[in-house]
Structures are given as structure tokens and as C-alpha cells.
N, C-alpha and C positions, 0 to 999 in steps of 0.2 A: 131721372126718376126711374125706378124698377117698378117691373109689374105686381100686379096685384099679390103674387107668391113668393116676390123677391120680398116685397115690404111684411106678408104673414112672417118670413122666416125672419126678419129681425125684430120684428115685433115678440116672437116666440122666445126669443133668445133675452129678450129685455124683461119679458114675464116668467122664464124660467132662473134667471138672476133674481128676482124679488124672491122666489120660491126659496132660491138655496140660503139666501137672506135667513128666511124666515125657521130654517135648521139650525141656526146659531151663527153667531159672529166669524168665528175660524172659517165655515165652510164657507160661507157669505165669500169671505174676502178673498180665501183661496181662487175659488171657482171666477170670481171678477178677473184674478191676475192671471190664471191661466186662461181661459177664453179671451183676454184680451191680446196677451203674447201670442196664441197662437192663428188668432180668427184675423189680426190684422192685417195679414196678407191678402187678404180679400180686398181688392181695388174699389169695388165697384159692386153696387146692389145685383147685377147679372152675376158677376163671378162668384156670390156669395147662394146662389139657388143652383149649381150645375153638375154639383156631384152624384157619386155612386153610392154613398154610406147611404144614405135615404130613400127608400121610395118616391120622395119628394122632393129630392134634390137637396135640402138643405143639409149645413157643414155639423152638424150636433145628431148625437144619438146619445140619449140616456139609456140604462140598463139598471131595472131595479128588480130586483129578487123577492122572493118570499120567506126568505128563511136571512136575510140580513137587511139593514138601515143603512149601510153606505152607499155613500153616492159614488156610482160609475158612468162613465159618457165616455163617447168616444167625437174626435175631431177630425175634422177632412185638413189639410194640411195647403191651403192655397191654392193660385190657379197659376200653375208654375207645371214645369214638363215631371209626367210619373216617375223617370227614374232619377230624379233630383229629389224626390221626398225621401227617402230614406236616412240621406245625408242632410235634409233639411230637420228630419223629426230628430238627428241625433244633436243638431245646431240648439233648436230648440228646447232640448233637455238639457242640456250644458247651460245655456243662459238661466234656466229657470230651477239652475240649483239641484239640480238631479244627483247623487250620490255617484260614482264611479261606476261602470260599467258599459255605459250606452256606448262605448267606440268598438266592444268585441261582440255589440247587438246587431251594431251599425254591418260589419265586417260579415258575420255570418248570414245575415239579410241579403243585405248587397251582393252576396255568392250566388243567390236562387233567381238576383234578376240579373245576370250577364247575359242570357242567352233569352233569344225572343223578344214580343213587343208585350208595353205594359199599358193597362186600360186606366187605371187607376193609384196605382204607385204604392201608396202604404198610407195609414192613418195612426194618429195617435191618441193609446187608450191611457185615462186619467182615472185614479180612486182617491177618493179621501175618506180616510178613515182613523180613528183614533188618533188625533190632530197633527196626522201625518199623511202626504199626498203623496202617491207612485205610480209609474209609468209605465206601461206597456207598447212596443212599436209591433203593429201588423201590418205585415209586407204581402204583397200581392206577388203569387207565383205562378209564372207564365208555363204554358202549356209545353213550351220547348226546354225547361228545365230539369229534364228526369235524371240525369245523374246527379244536379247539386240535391233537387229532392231525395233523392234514394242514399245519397250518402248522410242527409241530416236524419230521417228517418231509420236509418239502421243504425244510427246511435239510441234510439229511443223506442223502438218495438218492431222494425223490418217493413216489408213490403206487406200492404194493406190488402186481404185476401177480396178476391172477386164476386158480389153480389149480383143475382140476375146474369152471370154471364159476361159480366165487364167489371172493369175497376173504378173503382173510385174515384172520381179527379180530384187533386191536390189543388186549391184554389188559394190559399189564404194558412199566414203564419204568423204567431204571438211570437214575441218573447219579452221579459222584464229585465232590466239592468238590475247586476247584483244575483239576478236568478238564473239556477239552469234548468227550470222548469220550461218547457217549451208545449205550443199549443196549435193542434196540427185542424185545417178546417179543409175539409171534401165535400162537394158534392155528387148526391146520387145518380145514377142511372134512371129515370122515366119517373113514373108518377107511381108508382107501385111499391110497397113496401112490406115483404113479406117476413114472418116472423123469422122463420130459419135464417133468412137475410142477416138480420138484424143478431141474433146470439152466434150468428159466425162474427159481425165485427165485436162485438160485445168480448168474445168469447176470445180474442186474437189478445188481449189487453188482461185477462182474468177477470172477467167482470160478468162473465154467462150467466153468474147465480142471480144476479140484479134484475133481471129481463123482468121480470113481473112487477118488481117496485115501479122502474121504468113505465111499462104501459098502463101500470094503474095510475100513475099522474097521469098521463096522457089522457086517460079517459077517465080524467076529473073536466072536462072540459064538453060542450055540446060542439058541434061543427057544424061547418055549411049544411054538412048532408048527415046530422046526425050524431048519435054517440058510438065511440068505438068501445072494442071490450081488449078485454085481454089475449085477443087470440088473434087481432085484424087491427089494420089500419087507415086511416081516409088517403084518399086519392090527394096527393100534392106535391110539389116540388121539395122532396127531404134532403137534409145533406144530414153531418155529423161533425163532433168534433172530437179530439184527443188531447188532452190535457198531463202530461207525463213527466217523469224525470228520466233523467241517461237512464237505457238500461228496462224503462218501463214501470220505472219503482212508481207508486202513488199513484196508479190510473183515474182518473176521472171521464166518464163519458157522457156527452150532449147530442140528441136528436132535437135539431132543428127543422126550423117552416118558416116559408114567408106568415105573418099573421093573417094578412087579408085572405091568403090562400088556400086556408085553412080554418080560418074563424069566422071571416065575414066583415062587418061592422064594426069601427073603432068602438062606440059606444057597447055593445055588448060585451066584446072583450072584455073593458073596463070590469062592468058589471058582472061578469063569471068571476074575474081575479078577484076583484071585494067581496065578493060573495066567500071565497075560500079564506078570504082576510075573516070578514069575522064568524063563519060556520069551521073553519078548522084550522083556528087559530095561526093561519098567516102569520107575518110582518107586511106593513103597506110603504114602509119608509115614505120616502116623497113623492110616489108614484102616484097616490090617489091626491096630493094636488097637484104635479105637475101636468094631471091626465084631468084634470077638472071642466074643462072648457070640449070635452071631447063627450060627456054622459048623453048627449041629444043625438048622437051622430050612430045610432044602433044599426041601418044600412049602407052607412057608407063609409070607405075605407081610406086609409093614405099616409094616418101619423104611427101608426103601430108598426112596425119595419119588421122583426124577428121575434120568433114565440121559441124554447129553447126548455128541454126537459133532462135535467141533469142526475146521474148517479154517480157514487164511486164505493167506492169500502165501508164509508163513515154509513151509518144507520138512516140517517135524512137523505131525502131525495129535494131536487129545486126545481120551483120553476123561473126563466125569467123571461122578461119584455122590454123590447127594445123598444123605443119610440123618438119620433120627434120632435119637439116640443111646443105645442099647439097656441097661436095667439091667445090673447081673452076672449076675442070674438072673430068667429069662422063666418066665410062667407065660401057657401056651395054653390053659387051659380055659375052656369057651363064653362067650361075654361080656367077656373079659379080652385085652386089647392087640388087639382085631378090628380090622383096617384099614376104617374106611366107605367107602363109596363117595367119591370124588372128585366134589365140587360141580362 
């Protein structure tokens, strides 16, 4: 028997199946075969609650946006050693009918983890959309890889200039088989996030003009400690992302947060993003029921993982939210679905 948060996370995962069910037959079915190929490496109710994708440990993270309906998740990839995922997540695209590509995904991944120890290895990210499914593998980059980083990186925009004083850390890398779109993830230096900060990275990428689209989502939102405006931002653990092609064609840029870090309460979260669902015309896709069993929980945190405020060229700005996906019925008593601290 697993504990009490081993059995919430399969319970989660059996009531987020009805959900994708309930989006139509394709997605239903797809989302069954993949969750099943890929989650059943999991021995054991303990090995299935022990990852890093989650504040909670659990192997599932959905990502639903406000400006699309597809369903995105991402998967922790077994309890097997980190630097065996990479090769395991291209094993698993291969079986599961994946198009061509994933062995020169596999190959340039596998370069950033030669050197150093890895905490967590890679995950693999799932879309299904217009009744077709495609794959993303994100590989974890170890702190002792600066030249493989610095040589994939100066195919795609160069060395990342210095905020506050330091650089940026290279923690985390996309890429899609079939695509040479690659997707670079850093975190910040301290809790501080200064504007100038922010339109040097912005501004490294061509994307300076954005800065205000950007903090005006941002502070469509209330926080722990308040509303921000366009000229400041709340104290919290930020990073970024970089979304490019060779060369830097097509920038897309992401300020990220932990949610609880920044938000507070699952359930309020909820309730600001439905709030922009129907006061400014939103998309909820299956966010507002997959988050259904979360609307009572306004002070307390743990399924919401990532809050993510996205710009590029195109005229729309996005928000999105990661989460975990929440039994029918939550039990908060001490010890039970406690969010840990974030490694």
C-alpha cells in the first residue's frame, strides 16, 4: 500500500483520464495510450509520488493556456537512473509511433549531459491537437556543462547577458523531433526582478518592444503581497524561457514562477484565471475541470506547479498553468498532499 499522496496521485491521474475522456473520443484514447506506455515504469505506488516535475511529487503536469484548447502534459519518465532517460524518452517515442527525428533529439541532449551529475534526467512533453499527438523531450543541464551549453546556444542567440550582476543559470532544454525549434530554460539570480533586468533579456532576443504587453499580463493577476504595475515586480523565485529557431528567427519569450510563490492558494489562482476566462475573453480548455476539486482550497497550495507569462512578435500575449492533477476529493490534514519545498 502507498501513502496517503501515493494513492491522491493515482487517483488524480484516473480522474484526469475521465476529464480527457470527456474532450472527445481521440483525445480520451490517445491520452490513455500514452500515460499508459509511458507511466508504467513505475513499479510501485512509492516510485510513482518521488519526482521533481511536481511540487508534489507526482509523474503528470498538465499545461493549459488561455489563448488555446490543447491538451499539453508533461511525464516524469520512471524510477530508473537520470542519465538513462534521455535514451529511455527516445525508446519511448519510437514505440509510440513518433515520426523521425527523435535519435538527432536524443544525440544533441545527450551532449549537455556528458559532463556532471544529473538530479533528475529529462521528462517527456505530450500535445494533442488537431487529432494529432507530438512530442517534446526536456533534458536537464548540469551545472558542469558550459561548453556543450554554450555551443548549442550560439547556434540560436549566444551567451545570455548578465542580470543583477550574474548570469543566468541554464537548467533545462526542449526540443521536438522533426523540429529545429529549441527551448532554452534559466533561472534567475535572488528574488528581485528589476525592469531594466528584464528588457536586457527581452532585448538580447528582439523582443524589448514587448516589455509592457508582458507586465501588463503579469499584473492582470493579484499576488501574495499585492498588485504589481508596470514598472515593478513581486519578490519570488523567477526564471525565463527562450523559445528560438537557429539563428534566433521567431523569438518567443516566457517569465516564469513557482505559483504558490507567487500566488498563494490553489483555489484562488483558479478563480483569478476564470475570472479572465469569462471578463476577457479567455479560452479555459480543460483547465477549469481538470482544476475543479481545487475551487475550496483558496489558502492552500501544492497542485499548481508553474505560472508562465508568455510574448513574441504575434500581437497575443499567454498565460499559462501548470498543475497536477487533483483527486475528486482532497484530504489537507497534516502530512497529507503537503507541497515540499521546491529543490
Amino acid at each position: 500500500m502507498g501513502t496517503s499522496s501515493d494513492i491522491a496521485q493515482r487517483r488524480g491521474l484516473e480522474r484526469a483520464t475521465r476529464v480527457m475522456e470527456a474532450q472527445g473520443p481521440s483525445i480520451g484514447r490517445e491520452f490513455a495510450r500514452v500515460t499508459h506506455a509511458v507511466l508504467r515504469d513505475f513499479k510501485s505506488d512509492v516510485d510513482y509520488q518521488v519526482g521533481l516535475l511536481n511540487g508534489d511529487g507526482g509523474p503528470l503536469e498538465f499545461s493549459c493556456s488561455n489563448v488555446s484548447d490543447e491538451v499539453r502534459y508533461t511525464l516524469e519518465l520512471g524510477a530508473m537512473p537520470p542519465r538513462s532517460k534521455v535514451g529511455h524518452a527516445h525508446d519511448l517515442l519510437v514505440e509510440l509511433g513518433c515520426p523521425s527525428g527523435s535519435e538527432g533529439v536524443r544525440e544533441s541532449l545527450e551532449k549537455l549531459q556528458t559532463a556532471g551529475t544529473l538530479r533528475w534526467g529529462a521528462w517527456l512533453g505530450v500535445r494533442h491537437a488537431n487529432s494529432a499527438t507530438t512530442f517534446k523531450i526536456y533534458a536537464e543541464v548540469p551545472p558542469e556543462a558550459t561548453i556543450a551549453a554554450a555551443e548549442l546556444l550560439g547556434r540560436y542567440c549566444g551567451p545570455i547577458p548578465a542580470v543583477s550582476g550574474k548570469r543566468p543559470k541554464l537548467v533545462l532544454v526542449g526540443q521536438a523531433p522533426g523540429s529545429s525549434r529549441c527551448e532554452f530554460y534559466f533561472e534567475l539570480p535572488g528574488r528581485e526582478l528589476a525592469v531594466v533586468d528584464l528588457e536586457k533579456l527581452m532585448g538580447h532576443v528582439g523582443l524589448r518592444e514587448r516589455r509592457s504587453a508582458l507586465a501588463e499580463l503579469v499584473g492582470s493577476f493579484e499576488f501574495r503581497r499585492g498588485r504589481c504595475g508596470l514598472h515593478d515586480f513581486p519578490q519570488a523565485q523567477w526564471g525565463f524561457s527562450l523559445s528560438l529557431l537557429p539563428g534566433g528567427g521567431d523569438p518567443v519569450f516566457s517569465l516564469i514562477a513557482f505559483a504558490r510563490d507567487l500566488m498563494g492558494g490553489d483555489g484562488l489562482l483558479r478563480w483569478q484565471f476564470l475570472q479572465g476566462v469569462e471578463n476577457r475573453g479567455w479560452i479555459a480548455g480543460c483547465y477549469e475541470s481538470l482544476s475543479a476539486p481545487l475551487a475550496v482550497r483558496d489558502f492552500v497550495s501544492g497542485f499548481h506547479n508553474m505560472v508562465s507569462f508568455t510574448v513574441g512578435h504575434a500581437p497575443h500575449a499567454s498565460i499559462q498553468l501548470s498543475l497536477s492533477p487533483p483527486p475528486e476529493e482532497l484530504d489537507d490534514s497534516p502530512g497529507v498532499l503537503k507541497c515540499p519545498t521546491q529543490p
